[in-house]
MARBA-3410 file (N, C-alpha, C, O; in Angstrom, 1 decimal):
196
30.4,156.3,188.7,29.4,155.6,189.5,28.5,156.7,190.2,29.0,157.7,190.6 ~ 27.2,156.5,190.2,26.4,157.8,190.5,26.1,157.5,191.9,26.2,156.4,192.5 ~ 25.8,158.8,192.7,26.1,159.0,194.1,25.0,157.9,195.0,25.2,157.5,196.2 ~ 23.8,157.4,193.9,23.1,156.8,194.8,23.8,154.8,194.8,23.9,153.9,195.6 ~ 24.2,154.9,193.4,24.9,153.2,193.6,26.1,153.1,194.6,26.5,152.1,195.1
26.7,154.4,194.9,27.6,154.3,195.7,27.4,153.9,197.0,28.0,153.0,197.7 ~ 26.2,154.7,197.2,25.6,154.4,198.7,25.0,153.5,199.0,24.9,153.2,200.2 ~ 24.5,152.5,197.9,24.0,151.5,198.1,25.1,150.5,198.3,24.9,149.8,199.2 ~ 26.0,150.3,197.8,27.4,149.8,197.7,27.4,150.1,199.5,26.7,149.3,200.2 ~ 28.0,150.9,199.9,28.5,151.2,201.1,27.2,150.9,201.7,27.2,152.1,202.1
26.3,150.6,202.0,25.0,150.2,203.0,25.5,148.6,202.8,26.2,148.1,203.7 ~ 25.3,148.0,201.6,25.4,146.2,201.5,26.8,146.0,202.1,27.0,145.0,202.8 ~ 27.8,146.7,201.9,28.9,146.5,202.5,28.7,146.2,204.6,28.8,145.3,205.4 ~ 28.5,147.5,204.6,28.2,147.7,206.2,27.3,146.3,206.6,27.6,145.5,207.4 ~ 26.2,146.3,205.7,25.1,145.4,206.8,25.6,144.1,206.4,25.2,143.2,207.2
26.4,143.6,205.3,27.0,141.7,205.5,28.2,142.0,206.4,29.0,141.0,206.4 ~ 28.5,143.0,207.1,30.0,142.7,207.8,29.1,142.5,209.5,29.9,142.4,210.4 ~ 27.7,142.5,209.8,26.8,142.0,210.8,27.3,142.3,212.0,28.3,143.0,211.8 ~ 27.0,142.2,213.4,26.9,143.4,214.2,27.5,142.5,215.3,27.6,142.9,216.4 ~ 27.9,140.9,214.8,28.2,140.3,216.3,29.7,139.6,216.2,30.1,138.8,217.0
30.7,140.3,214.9,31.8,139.6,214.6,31.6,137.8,213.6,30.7,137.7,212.8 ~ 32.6,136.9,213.8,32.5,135.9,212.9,31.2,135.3,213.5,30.8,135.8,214.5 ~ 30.3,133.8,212.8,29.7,133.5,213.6,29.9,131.6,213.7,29.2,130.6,214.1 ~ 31.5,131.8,213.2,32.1,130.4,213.1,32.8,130.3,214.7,33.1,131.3,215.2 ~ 33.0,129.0,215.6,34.2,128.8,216.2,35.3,129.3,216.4,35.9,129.1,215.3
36.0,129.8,217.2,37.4,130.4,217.5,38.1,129.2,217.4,37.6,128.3,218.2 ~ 39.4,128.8,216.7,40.3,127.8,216.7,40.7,127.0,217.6,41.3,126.0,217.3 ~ 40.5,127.1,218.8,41.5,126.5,220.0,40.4,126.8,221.4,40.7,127.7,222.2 ~ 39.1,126.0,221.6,38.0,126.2,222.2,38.9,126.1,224.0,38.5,126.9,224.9 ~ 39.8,125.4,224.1,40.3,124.7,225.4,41.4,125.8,225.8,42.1,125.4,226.8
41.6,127.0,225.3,42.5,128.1,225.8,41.8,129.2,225.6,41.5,129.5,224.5 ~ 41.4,129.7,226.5,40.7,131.0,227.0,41.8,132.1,226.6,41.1,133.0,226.2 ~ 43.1,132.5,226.5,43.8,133.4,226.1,44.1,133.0,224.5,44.4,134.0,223.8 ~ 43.9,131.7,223.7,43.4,132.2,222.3,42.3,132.7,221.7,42.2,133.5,220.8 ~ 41.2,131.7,222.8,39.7,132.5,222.2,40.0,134.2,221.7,40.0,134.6,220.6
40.4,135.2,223.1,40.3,136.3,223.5,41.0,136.7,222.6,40.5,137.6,222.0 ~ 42.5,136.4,222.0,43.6,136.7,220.9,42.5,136.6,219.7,42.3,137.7,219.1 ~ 41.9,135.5,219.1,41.4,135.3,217.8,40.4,136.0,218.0,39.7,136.2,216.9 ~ 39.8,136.7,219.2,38.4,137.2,218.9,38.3,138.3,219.7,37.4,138.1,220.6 ~ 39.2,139.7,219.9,39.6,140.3,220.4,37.8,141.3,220.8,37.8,141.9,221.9
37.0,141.2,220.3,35.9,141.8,220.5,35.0,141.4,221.3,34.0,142.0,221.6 ~ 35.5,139.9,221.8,35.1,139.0,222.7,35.5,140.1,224.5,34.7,140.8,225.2 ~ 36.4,139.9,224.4,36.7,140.2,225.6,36.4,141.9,226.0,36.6,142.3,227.1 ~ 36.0,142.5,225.0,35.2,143.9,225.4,33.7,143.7,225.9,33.2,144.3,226.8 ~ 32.9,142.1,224.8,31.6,142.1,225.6,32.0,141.8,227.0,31.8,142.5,228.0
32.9,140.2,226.9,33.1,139.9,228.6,33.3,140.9,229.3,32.5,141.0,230.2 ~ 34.2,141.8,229.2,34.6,142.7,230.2,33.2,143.7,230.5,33.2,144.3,231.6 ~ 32.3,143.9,229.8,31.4,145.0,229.8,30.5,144.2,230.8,30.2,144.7,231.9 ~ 30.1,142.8,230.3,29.1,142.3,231.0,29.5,142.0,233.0,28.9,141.9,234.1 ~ 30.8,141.8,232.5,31.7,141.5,234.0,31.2,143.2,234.5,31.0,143.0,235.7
31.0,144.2,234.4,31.6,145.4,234.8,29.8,145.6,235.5,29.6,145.9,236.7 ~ 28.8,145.3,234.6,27.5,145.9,235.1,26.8,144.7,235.7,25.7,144.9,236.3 ~ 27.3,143.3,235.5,26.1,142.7,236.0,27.2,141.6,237.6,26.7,141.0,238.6 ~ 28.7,141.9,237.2,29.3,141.2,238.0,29.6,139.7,237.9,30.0,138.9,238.7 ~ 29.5,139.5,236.4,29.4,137.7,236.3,30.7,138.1,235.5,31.0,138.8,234.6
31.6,137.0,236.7,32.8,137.0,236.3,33.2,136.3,235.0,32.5,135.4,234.7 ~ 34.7,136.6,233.7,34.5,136.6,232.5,35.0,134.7,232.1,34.7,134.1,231.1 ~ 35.6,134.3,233.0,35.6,133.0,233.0,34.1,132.2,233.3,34.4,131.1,233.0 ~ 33.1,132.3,233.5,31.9,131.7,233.9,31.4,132.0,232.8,31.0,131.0,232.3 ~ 31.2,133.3,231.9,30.5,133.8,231.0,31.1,132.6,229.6,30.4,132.1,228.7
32.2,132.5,229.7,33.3,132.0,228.8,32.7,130.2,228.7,32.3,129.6,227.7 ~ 32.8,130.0,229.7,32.6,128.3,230.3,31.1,128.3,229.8,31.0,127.5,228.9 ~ 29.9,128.9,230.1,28.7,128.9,229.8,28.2,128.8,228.5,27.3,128.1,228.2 ~ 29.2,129.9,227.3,28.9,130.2,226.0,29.7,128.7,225.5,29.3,128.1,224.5 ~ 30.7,128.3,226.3,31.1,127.4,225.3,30.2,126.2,225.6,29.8,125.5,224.6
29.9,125.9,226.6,28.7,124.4,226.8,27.6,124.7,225.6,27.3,124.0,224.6 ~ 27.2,126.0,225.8,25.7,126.4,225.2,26.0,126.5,223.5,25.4,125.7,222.7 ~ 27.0,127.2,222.9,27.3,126.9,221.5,28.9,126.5,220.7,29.2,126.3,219.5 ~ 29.5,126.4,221.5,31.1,126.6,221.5,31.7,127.5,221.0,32.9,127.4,220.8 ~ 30.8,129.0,220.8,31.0,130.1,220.4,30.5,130.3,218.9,30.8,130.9,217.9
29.5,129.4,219.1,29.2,129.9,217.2,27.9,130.6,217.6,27.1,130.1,218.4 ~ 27.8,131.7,216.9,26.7,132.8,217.1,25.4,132.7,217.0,24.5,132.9,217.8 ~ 25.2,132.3,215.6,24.3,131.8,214.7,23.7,130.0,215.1,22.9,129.5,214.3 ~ 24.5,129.3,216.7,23.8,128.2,216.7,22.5,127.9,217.1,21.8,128.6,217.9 ~ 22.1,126.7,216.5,20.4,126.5,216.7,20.6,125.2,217.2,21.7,124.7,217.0
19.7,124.6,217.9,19.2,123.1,218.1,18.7,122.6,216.9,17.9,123.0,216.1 ~ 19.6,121.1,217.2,19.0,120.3,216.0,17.7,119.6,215.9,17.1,119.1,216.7 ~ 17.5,119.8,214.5,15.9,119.2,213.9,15.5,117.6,214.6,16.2,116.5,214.7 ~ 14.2,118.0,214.9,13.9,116.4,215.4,13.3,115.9,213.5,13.2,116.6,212.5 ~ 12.9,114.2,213.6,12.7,113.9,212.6,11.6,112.8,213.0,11.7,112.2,214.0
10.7,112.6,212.1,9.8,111.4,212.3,10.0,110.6,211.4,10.0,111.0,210.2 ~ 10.3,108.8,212.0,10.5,108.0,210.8,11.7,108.3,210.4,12.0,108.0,209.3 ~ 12.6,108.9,211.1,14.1,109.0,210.9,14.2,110.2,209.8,15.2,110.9,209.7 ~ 13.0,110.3,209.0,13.6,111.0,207.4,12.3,112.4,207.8,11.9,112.8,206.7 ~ 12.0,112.8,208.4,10.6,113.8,208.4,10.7,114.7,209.1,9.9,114.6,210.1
11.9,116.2,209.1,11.6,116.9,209.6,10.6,117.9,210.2,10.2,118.8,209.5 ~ 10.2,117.5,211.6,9.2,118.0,212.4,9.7,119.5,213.0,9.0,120.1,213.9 ~ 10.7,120.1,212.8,10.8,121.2,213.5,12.7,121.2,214.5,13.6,120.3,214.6 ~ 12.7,122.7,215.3,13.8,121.8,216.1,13.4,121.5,217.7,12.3,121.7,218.3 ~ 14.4,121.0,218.0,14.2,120.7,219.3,14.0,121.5,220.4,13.8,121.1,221.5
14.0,123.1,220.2,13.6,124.6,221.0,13.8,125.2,219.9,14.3,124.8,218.8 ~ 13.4,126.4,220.3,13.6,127.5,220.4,15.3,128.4,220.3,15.8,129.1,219.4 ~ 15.5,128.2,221.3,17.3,128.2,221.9,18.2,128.7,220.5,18.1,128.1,219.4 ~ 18.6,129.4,220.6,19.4,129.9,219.2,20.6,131.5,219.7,20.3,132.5,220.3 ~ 21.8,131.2,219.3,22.4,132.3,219.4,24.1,131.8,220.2,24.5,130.7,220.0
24.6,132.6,221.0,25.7,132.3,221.5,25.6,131.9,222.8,26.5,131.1,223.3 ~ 24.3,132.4,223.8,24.0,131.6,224.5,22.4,130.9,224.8,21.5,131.2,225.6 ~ 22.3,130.1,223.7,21.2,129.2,223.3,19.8,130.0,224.3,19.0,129.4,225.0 ~ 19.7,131.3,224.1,18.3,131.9,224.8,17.2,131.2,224.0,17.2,130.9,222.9 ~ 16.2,130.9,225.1,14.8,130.8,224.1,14.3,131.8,223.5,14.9,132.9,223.8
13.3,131.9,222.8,13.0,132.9,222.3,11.8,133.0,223.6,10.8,133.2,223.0 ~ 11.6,133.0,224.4,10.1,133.8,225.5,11.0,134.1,226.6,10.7,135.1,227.3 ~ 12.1,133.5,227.0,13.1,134.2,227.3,13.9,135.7,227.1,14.1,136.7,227.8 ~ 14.2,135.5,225.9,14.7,136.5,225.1,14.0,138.1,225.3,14.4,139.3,225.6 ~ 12.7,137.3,224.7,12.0,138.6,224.9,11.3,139.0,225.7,10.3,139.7,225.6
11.8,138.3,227.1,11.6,139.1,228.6,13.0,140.2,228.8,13.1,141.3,229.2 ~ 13.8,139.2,228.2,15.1,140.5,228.6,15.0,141.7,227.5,15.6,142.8,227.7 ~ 14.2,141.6,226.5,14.1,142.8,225.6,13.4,143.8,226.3,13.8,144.9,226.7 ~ 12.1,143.2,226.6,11.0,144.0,227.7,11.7,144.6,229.0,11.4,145.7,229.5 ~ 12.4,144.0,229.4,13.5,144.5,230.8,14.3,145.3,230.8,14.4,146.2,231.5
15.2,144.7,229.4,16.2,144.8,229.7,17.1,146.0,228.6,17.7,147.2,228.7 ~ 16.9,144.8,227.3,17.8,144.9,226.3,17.5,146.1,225.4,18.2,146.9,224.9 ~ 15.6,145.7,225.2,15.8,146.8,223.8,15.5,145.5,222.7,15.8,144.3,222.8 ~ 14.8,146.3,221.7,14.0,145.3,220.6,15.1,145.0,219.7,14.8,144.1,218.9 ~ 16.3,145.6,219.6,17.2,145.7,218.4,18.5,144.7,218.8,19.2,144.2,217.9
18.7,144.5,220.6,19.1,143.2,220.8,19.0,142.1,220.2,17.9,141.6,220.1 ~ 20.2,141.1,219.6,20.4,139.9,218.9,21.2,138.9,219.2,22.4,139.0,219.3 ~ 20.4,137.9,219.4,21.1,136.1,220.0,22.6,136.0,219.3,23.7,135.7,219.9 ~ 22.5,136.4,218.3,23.9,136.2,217.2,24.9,137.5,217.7,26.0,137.8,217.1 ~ 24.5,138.2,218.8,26.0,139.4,219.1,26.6,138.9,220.5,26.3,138.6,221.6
27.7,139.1,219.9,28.5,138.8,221.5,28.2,139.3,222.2,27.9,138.5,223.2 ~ 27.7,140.7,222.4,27.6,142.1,223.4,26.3,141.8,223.7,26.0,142.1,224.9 ~ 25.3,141.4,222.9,24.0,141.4,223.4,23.8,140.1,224.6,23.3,140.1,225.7 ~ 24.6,138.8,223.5,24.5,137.7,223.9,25.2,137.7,225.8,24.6,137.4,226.9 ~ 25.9,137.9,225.7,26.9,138.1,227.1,26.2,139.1,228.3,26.5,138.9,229.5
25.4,140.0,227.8,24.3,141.1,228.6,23.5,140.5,228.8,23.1,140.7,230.0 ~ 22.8,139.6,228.3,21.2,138.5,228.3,22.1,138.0,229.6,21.9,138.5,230.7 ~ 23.3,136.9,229.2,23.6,136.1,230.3,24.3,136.9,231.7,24.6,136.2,232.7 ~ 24.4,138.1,231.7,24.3,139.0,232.6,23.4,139.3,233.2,23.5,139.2,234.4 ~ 22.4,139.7,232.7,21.0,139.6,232.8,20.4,138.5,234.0,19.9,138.5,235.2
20.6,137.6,233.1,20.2,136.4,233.5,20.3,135.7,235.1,19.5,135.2,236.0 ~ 21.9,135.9,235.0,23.0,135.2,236.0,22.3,136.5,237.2,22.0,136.2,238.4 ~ 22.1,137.9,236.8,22.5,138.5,238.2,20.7,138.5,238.9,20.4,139.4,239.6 ~ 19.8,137.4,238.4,18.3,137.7,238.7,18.3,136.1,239.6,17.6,135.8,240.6 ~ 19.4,135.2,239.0,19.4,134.0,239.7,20.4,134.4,241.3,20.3,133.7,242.3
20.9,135.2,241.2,21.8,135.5,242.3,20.5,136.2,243.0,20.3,135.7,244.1 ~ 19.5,137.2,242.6,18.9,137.8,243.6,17.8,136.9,244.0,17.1,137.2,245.0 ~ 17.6,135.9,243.3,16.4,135.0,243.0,16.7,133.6,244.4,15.8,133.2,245.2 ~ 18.1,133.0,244.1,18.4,132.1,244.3,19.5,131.5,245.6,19.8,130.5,246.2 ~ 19.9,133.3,245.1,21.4,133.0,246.3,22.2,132.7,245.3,23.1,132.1,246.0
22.4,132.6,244.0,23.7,131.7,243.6,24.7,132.8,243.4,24.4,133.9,242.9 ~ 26.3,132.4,243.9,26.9,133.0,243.9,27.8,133.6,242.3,28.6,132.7,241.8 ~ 27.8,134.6,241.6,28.5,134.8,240.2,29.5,133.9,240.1,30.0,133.7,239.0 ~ 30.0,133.4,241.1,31.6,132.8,241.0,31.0,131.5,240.4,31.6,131.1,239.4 ~ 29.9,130.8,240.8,29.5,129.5,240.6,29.5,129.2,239.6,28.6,129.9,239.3
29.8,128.7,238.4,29.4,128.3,237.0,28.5,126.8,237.6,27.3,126.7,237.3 ~ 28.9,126.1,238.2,28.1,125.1,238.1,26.5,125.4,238.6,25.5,125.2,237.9 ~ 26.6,125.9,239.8,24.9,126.0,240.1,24.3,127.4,239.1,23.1,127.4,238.7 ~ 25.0,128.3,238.7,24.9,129.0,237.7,24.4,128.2,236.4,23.7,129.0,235.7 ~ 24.5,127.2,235.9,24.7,126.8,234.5,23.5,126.3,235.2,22.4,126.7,234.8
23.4,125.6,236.0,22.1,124.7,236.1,20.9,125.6,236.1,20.0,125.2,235.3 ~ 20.5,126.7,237.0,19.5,127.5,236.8,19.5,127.9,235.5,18.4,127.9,235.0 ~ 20.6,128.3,234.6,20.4,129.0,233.0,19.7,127.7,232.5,18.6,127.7,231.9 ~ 20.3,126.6,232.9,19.7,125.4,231.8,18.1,125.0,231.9,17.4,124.9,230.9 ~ 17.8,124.9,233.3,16.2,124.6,234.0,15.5,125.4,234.0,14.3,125.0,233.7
15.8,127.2,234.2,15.3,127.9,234.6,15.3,128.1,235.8,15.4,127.1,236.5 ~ 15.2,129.3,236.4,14.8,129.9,238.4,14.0,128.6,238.7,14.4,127.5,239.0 ~ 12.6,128.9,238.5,11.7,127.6,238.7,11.8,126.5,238.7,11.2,125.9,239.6 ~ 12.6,125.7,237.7,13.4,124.1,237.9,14.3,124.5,238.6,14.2,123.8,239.6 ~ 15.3,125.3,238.7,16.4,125.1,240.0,15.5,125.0,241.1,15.1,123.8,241.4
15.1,125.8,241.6,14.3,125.7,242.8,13.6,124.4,243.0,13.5,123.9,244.1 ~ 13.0,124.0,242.1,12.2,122.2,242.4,13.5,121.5,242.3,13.3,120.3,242.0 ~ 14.5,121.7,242.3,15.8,120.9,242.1,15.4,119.3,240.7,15.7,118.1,240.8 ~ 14.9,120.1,239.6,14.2,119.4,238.2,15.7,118.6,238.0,15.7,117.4,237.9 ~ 16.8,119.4,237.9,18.0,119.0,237.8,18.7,117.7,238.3,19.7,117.1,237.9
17.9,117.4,239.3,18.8,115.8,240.4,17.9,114.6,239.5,18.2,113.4,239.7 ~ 17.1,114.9,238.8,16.7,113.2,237.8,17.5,113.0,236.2,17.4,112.1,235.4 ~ 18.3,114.2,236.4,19.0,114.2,234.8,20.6,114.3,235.0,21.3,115.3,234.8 ~ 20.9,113.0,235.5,22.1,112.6,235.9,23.4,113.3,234.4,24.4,113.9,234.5 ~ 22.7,112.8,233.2,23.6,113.5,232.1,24.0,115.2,232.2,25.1,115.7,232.0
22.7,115.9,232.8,22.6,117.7,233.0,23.7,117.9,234.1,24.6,118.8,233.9 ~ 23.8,116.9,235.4,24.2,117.0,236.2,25.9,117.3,235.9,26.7,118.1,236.2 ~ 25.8,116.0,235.1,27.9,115.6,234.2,28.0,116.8,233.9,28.9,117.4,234.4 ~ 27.1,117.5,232.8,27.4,118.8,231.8,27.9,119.6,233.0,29.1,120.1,232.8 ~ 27.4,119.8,233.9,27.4,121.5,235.1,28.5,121.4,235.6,29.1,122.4,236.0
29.3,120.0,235.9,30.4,119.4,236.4,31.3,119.8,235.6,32.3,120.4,236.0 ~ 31.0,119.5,234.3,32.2,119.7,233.7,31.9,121.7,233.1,33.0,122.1,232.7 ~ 31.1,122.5,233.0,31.3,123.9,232.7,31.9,124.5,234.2,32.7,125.4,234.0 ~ 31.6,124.0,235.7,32.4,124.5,236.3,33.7,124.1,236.1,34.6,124.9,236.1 ~ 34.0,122.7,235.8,35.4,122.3,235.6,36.0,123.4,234.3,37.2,123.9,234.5
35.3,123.6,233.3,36.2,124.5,232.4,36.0,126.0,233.2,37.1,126.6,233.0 ~ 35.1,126.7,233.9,35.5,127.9,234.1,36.5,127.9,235.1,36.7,129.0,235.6 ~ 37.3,126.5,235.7,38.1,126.6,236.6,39.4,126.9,235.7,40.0,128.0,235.7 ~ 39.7,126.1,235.1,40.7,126.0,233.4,40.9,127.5,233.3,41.6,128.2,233.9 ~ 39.8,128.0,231.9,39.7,129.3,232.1,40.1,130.2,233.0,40.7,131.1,232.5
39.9,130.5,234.3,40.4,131.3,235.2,41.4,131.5,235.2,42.0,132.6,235.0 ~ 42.0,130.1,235.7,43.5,129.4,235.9,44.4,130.7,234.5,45.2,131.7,234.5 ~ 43.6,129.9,233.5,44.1,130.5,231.9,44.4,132.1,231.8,45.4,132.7,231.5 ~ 43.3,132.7,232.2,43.1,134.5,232.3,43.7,134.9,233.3,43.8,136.1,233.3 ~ 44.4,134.3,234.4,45.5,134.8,235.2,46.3,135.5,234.7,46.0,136.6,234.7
47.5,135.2,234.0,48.7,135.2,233.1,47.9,135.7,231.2,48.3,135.2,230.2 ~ 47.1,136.4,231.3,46.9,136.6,230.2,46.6,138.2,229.4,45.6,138.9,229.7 ~ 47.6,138.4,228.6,47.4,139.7,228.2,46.0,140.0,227.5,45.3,141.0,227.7 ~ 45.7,139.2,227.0,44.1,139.5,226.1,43.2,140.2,227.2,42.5,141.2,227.2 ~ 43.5,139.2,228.2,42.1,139.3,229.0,42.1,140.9,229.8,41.3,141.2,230.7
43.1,141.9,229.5,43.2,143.0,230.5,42.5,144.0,229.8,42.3,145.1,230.3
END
């Protein structure tokens, strides 16, 4: 085999093995010490993002799973006209934690860096780091919060603040129930070797 098919070999190799781990579901969405077991790479972004922006790794956990249930590569689904005529999707929103894209690439300009990707845990988990610690200086909301936390991620700084969120009784259930899971989770990562 001549030295350049080799190398090409080993480049196609490297670049399908992709930079953000699986981009399927972790088995057992409702245990935070399996996620972290099946997806041991997980808990290095959490922990990094916990370390520089202060958003604790239960909240970060509770947030990615409302936003995609941990699938990397999720998009919003296609609207349709006439039931049969796809017009596009419903955002923007794509990755592990559904960033928009004019979003996104305010945290590139800020934050991240052009080479940053919706589909990496590490990038994904830094955005919502990002994110979370501009609503705390923005807002007052405390890192511990998932619920008023999820609601600014979902509205934006500017709809939390118009409080956009008290006419969407369904947004309201969702924020209820991601604080209710980052309580789970916590509870979970007490007693848990992954998470150390």
């Amino acid at each position: 085999m001549s030295s350049f098919l080799r190398a090409l070999v080993i480049v196609l190799l490297a670049a399908s093995c992709g930079g953000g781990g699986p981009k399927t579901a972790p088995s057992n969405l409702d245990d935070a010490c399996e996620i972290l077991r099946e997806r041991p790479h997980y808990t290095r972004a959490f922990r990094a993002t916990e370390r520089k922006w202060g958003v604790p790794v239960h909240v970060q956990m509770a947030t990615i799973y409302q936003e995609s249930k941990f699938i990397g590569d999720a998009r919003t689904p296609f609207q349709y006209r006439l039931g049969v005529i796809p017009v596009g999707r419903q955002s923007s929103a794509f990755g592990y934690g559904q960033a928009l894209d004019g979003t996104w690439e305010e945290y590139q300009e800020q934050h991240g860096g052009f080479r940053t990707r919706r589909d990496d845990i590490n990038d994904a988990t830094d955005f919502m780091g990002w994110y979370m610690a501009q609503s705390q200086r923005d807002l007052g909301l405390s890192m511990w919060d998932a619920r008023n936390q999820y609601l600014a991620y979902h509205e934006g700084r500017a709809g939390f603040r118009r409080g956009s969120y008290n006419s969407k009784a369904w947004l309201l259930r969702v924020a209820d129930s991601v604080g209710s899971r980052a309580t789970t989770y916590q509870a979970q990562l007490v007693g848990c070797r992954y998470a150390r």
